[in-house]
N, C-alpha and C positions, 0 to 999 in steps of 0.2 A: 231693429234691423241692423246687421254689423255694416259698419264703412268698409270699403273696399281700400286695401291701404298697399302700398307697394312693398318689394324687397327688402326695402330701408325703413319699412314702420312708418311710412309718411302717406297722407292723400296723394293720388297720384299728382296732383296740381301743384304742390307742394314741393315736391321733390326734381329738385334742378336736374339728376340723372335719369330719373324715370318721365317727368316731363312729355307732353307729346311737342311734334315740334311744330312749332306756328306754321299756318298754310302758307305758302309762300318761300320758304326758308327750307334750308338741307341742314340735316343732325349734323355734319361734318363741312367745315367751313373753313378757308385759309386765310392767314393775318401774317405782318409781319409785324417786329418788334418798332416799328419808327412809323409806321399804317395809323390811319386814326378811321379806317373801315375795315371791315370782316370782307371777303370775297366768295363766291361760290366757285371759283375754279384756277388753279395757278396761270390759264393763259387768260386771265381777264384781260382785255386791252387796256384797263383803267389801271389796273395794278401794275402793266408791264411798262405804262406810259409815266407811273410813276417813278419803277425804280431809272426809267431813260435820263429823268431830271433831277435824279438824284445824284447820278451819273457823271451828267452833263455839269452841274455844281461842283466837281470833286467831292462830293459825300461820299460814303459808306454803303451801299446797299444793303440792308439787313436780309436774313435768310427767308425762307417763305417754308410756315410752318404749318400741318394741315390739324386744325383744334377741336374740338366736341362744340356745337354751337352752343352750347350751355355754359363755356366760359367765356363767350365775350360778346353774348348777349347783352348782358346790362352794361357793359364799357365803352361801345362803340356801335356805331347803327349800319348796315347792311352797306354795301354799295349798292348805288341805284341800277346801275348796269349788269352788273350781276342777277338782281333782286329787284327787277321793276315794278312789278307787283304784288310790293308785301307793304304795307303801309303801319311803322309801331302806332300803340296806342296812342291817340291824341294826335294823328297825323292823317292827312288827306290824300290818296291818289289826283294827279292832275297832269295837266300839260302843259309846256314851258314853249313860249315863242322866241327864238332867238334870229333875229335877222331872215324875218320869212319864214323859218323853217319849224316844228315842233319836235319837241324834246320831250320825253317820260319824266315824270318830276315825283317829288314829294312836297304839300307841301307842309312845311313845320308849323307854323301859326301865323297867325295877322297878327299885325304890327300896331293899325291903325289906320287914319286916313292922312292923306297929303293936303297940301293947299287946296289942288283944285278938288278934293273932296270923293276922291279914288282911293278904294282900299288896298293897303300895299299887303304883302304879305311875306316870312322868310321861306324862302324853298331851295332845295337842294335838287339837280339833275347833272346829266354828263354830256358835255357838247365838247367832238372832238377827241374823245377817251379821256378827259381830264373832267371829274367831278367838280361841280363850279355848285357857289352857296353864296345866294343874292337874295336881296330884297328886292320886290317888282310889284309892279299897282296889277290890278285886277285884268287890265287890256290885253297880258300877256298869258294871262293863265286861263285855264279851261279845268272843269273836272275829269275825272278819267275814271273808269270803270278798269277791275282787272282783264286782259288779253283784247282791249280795244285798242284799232288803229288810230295811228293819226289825225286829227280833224282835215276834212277837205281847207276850209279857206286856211288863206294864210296873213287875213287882213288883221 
């Protein structure tokens, strides 16, 4: 049986430009040069909140440049705000308690346990339009399913 192979003589899996694009994610994605996240749209609040504080520091604002998702895929991981619902491999959807409230999170991996015997874990979410990346024990997190709301309590 012949392989199905794309334009470029490669498996479609294979091939970074024919690629399908992961659920969750858009073929065309904004970054800038000083960004350590990909965005799905130039008015992200996360990205505008950043160049504010870049701003506000006297830095430089770098341009905002719209890229093929296939080149910065492997170098940087989505924003969560943008992209709440795509989870890379080896990562979990969940939910981030901060001060009462629930936040869309990812989370990266467990850490381990603490003293009193709580699993911590690294997660990434956005409280505020500003992407915040903490370790937190178990009490604050919840799993999440894609397009689920907020959990009711907030204990």
């Amino acid at each position: 049986m012949p392989e199905n192979r794309c334009l470029h003589d490669l498996l479609p899996d294979q091939c970074g430009l024919c690629r399908s694009v992961p659920s969750g994610l858009t073929d065309r994605v904004v970054v800038t040069a000083g960004g350590r996240v990909f965005h799905g749209d130039r008015g992200c609040e996360a990205l505008l909140e950043g160049q504010r504080k870049v701003r506000s520091r006297g830095g430089e604002v770098s341009d905002v440049e719209v890229v093929p998702l296939t080149r910065v895929l492997h170098d940087r991981p989505p924003c969560v705000l943008c992209f709440p619902d795509y989870a890379p491999k080896g990562t979990r959807l969940c939910w981030v308690r901060d001060d009462g409230t629930w936040y869309r999170g990812l989370l990266r991996r467990w850490t381990g346990r603490d003293g009193a015997g709580r699993w911590k874990a690294d997660v990434v979410y956005v409280r505020d339009r500003v992407q915040v990346e903490e370790t937190l024990d178990q009490r604050r997190l919840l799993p999440r399913e894609p397009g689920e709301g907020p959990p009711l309590s907030t204990r």
